[in-house]
DRENDO-1510 file (C-alpha; in Angstrom, 1 decimal, always signed):
<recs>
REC; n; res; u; v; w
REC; 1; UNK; -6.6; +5.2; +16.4 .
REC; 2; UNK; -3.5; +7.6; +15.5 .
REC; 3; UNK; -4.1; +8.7; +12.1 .
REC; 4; UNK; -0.7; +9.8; +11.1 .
REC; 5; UNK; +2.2; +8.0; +8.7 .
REC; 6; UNK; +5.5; +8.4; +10.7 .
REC; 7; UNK; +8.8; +8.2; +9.3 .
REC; 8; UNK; +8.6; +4.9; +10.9 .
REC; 9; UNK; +6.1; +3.2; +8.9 .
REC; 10; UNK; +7.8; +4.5; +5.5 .
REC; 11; UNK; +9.3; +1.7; +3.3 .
REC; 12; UNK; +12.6; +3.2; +2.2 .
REC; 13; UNK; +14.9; +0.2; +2.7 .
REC; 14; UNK; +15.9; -1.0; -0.6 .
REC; 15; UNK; +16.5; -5.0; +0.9 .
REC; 16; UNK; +13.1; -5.0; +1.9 .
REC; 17; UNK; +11.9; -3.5; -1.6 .
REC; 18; UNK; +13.7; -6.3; -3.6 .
REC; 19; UNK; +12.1; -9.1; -1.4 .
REC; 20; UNK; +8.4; -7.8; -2.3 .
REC; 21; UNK; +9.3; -7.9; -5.6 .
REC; 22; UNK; +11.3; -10.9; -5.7 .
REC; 23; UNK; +9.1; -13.0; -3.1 .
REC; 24; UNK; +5.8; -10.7; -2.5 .
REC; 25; UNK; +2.0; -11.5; -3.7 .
REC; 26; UNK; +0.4; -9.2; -4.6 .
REC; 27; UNK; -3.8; -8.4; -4.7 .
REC; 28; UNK; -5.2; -6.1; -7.0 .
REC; 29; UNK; -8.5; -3.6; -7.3 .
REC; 30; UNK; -8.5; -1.8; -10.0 .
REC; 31; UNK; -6.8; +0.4; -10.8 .
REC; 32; UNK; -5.2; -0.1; -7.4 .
REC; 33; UNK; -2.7; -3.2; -6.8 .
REC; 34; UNK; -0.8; -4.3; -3.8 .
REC; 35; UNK; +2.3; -6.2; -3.1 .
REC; 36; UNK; +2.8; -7.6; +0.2 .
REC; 37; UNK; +5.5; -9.5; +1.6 .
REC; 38; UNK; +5.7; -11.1; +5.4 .
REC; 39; UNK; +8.6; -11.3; +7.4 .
REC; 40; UNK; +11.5; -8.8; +6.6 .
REC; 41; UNK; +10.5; -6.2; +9.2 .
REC; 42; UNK; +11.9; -5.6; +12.7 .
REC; 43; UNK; +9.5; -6.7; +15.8 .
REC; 44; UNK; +8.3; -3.3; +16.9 .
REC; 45; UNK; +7.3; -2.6; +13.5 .
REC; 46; UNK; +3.6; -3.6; +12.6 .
REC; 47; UNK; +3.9; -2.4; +9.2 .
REC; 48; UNK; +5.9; -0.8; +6.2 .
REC; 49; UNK; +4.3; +1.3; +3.5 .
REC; 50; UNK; +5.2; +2.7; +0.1 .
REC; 51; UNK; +3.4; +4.4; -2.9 .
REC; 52; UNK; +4.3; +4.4; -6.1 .
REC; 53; UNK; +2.8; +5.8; -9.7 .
REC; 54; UNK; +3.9; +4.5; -13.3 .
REC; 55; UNK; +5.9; +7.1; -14.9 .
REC; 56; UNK; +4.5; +5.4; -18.2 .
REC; 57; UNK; +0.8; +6.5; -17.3 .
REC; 58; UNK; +1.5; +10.2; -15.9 .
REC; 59; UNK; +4.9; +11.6; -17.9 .
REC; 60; UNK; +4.6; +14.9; -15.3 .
REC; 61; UNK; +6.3; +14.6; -12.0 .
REC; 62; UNK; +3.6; +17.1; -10.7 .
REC; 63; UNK; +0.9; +14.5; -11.9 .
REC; 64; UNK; +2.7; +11.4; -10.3 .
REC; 65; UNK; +3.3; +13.2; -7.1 .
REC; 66; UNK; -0.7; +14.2; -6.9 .
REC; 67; UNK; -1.3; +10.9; -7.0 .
REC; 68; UNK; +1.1; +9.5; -4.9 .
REC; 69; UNK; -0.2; +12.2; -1.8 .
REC; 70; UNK; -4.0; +10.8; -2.4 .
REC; 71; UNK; -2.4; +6.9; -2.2 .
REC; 72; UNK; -0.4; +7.8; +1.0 .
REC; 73; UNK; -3.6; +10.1; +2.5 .
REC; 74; UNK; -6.1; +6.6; +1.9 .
REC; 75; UNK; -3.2; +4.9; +3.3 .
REC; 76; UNK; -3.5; +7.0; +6.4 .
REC; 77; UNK; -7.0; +7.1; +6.2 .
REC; 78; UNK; -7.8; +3.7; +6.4 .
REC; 79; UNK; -4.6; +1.8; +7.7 .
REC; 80; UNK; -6.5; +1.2; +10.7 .
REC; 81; UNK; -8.1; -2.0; +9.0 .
REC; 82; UNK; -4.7; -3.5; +8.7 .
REC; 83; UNK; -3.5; -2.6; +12.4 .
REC; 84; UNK; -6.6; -4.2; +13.9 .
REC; 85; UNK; -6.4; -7.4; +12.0 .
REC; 86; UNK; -2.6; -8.4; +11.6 .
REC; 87; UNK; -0.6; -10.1; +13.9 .
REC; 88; UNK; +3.0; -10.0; +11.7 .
REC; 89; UNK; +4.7; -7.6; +10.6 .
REC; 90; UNK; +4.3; -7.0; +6.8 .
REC; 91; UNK; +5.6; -4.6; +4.3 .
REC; 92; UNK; +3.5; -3.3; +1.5 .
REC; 93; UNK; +3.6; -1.7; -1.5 .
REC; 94; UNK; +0.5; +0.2; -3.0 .
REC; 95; UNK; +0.6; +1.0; -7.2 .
REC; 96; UNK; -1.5; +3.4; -8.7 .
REC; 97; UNK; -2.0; +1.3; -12.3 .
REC; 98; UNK; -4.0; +3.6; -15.0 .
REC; 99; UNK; -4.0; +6.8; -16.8 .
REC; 100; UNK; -7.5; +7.3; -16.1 .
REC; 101; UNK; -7.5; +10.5; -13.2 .
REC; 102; UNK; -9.9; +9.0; -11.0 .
REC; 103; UNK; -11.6; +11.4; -7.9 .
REC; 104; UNK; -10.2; +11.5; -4.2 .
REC; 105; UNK; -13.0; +9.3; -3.0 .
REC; 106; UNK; -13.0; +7.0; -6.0 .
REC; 107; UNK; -9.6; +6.0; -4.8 .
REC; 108; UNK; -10.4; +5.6; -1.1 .
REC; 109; UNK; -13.4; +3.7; -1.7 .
REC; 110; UNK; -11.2; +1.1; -4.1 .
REC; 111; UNK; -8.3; +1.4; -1.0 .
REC; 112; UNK; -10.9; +0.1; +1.6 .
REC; 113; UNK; -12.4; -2.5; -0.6 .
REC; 114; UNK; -8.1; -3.2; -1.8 .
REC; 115; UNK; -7.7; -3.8; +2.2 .
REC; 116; UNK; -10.7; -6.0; +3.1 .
REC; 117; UNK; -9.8; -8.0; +0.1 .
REC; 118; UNK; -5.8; -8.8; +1.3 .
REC; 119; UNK; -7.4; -9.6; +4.7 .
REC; 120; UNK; -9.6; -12.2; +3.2 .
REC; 121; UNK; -6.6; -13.4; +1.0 .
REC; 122; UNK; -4.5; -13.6; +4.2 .
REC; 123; UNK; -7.2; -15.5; +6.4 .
REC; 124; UNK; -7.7; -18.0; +3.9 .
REC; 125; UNK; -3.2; -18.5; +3.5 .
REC; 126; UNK; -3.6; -19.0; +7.0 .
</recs>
């Protein structure tokens, strides 16, 4: 499995963006939540990814962009679980939802156990 996040699977198109908030589901662990949306991605592309953190819950940019680095490093980490078990292309959105300042591997534990649960919400849509 390649471990890396290309420039490829970055979500940066603001269309797309609008449609998972406008037409998305979303699935939530706390304090992690993610927004999904089917269908707006180009058939070479498996999936899209974005990270985002509340500027309500961490006021510092240096705090918010900590956080965002662990979201997109679990991302990396672990994005393996979606590639294996998707057939579509989707495009996702992962939210970092609390002040509390939880550890490294508090956060990739809840991204693994985020992941497996979307699966199981998407096999039983299907």
């Amino acid at each position: 499995m390649n471990y890396s996040y290309p420039k490829e699977e970055k979500l940066k198109s603001k269309i797309t963006i609008g449609l998972l908030f406008s037409e998305g589901k979303s699935v939530s662990k706390y304090p992690l939540r993610l927004v999904y949306y089917t269908g707006a991605l180009a058939e070479d592309q498996k999936i899209k990814m974005g990270v985002s953190v509340s500027k309500k819950h961490f006021k510092k940019a240096v705090d918010r962009n900590r956080f965002k680095r662990i979201l997109r490093e679990t991302y990396r980490l672990n994005k393996h679980l979606l590639h294996d078990n998707l057939e579509q292309p989707y495009a996702f959105m992962l939210f970092y939802q609390t002040k509390d300042r939880l550890t490294y591997e508090e956060i990739n534990t809840k991204t693994i156990q985020l992941f497996e649960k979307f699966l199981a919400q998407v096999k039983k849509e299907d």
